[in-house]
C-alpha positions, 0 to 999 in steps of 0.5 A: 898105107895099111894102117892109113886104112885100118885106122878109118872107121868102116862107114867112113872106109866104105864111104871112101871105096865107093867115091873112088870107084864112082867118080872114076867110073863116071870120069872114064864113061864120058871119056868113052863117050866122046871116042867111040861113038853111040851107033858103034857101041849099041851095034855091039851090043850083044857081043859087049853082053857076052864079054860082060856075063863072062867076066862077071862070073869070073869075078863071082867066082874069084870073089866067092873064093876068095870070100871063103878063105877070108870067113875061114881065116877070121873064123880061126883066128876067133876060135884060137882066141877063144880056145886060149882064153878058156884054157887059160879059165881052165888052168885058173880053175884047177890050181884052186886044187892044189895047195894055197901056195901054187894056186896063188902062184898061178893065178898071179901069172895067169894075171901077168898073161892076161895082162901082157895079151890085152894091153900088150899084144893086142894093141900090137896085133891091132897095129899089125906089130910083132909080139913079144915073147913075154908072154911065153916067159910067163907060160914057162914060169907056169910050167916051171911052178906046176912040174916043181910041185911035188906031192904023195897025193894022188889027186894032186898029182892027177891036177898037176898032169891035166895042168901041164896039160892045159898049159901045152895046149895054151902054147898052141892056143897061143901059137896059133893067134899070133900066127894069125895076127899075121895073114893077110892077102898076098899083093898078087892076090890084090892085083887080080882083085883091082884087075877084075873090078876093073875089067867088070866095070870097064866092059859097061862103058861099051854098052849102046845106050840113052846116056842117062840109063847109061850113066845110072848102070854104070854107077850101079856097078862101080858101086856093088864092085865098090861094096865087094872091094870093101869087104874084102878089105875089112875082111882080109886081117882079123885082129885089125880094123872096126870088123875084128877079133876082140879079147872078150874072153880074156877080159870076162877071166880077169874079171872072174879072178878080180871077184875072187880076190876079193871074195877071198880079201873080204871080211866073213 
């Protein structure tokens, strides 16, 4: 079902919810319609008005929170992407120090990580999917090249440490995004989401009313209800859907080390 959902362009996604949620309201307002009749409802109104404005807030509330926490949760999971990608920049550039032999060691594995992140785990993240561990392999190859490296020169050695360095922070980097890859709301999360828009629209079938403005306030409010669900949804897994963290600065890298290649590979 998550990937059914994940797999709908947004407007389409947004499109869906909003049908859904219209038609039902609809459905379910004449049926309150035919049992309770008008007089007894526009009686109620007051009441119905304070029950509405609770519940709303309630939701607002609820929403605004949770809201926050999905913001917090992309906002990582970008951060920790960018993180990596410029570490990974950063161990790129200062093997340029070391010695031909170690900087060309380096950049193939740079390469190979590139590589496994964008056309391995990143479909996978997308998909929802584990991650290898293949790319753990390459960063220890890393480590094992730079620690085996040994030089009397103290600005290599200096590279050599702030490289070591660099590539723990990588491991973190990574860490992190994979751990991201995998947060999402908790299905009681859901429940009371489904429960709230529900209640917050359901309260507006027991207003007293002309039918028509009837009509039209509910449809109103199953559709900004539709809009926050939406959100929610597109909101709710960082590494999936049209709304997502992309490898921006893992494909801006490998093109960096592409022109040097051939920078280095070119005739003078």
């Amino acid at each position: 079902m998550v990937d059914f959902i994940y797999g709908i362009p947004n407007v389409l996604l947004f499109f869906l919810i909003s049908i859904v949620t219209v038609l039902f309201s609809i459905v379910s307002l004449f049926a309150v319609k035919s049992f309770i009749p008008l007089k007894l409802r526009y009686a109620e109104n007051e009441a119905v008005g304070h029950i509405s404005a609770t519940i709303a807030v309630i939701y607002a509330v609820l929403f605004g929170f949770i809201a926050i926490n999905l913001l917090d949760n992309f906002n990582t999971a970008e951060k920790s992407t960018q993180k990596e990608s410029s570490v990974l920049e950063d161990i790129y550039t200062d093997s340029k120090l070391l010695p031909k032999s170690i900087h060309n060691s380096i950049r193939m594995d740079v390469e190979a990580y590139i590589i496994e992140v964008m056309e391995k785990e990143w479909p996978a993240l997308e998909k929802g999917q584990d991650v290898s561990s293949w790319g753990d392999a390459v960063l220890n190859r890393m480590v094992h090249t730079v620690h085996n490296y040994t030089t009397n020169n103290s600005m290599d050695l200096f590279t050599q440490q702030e490289i070591l360095k660099e590539i723990k922070l990588l491991f973190d980097a990574r860490e992190e995004r994979i751990f991201m890859g995998k947060s999402a709301l908790s299905t009681d999360f859901w429940i009371v989401i489904l429960i709230g828009a529900f209640l917050t629209i359901a309260v507006h079938f027991l207003f007293g009313m002309q039918f028509h403005l009837h009509l039209f306030s509910v449809v109103g409010v199953a559709f900004a209800i539709s809009s926050v669900v939406f959100l929610i949804v597109a909101m709710d897994r960082p590494f999936r859907g049209e709304y997502c963290v992309k490898p921006e600065g893992f494909e801006f890298l490998r093109e960096l080390i592409k022109n040097d290649v051939q920078k280095e590979t070119s005739p003078p």
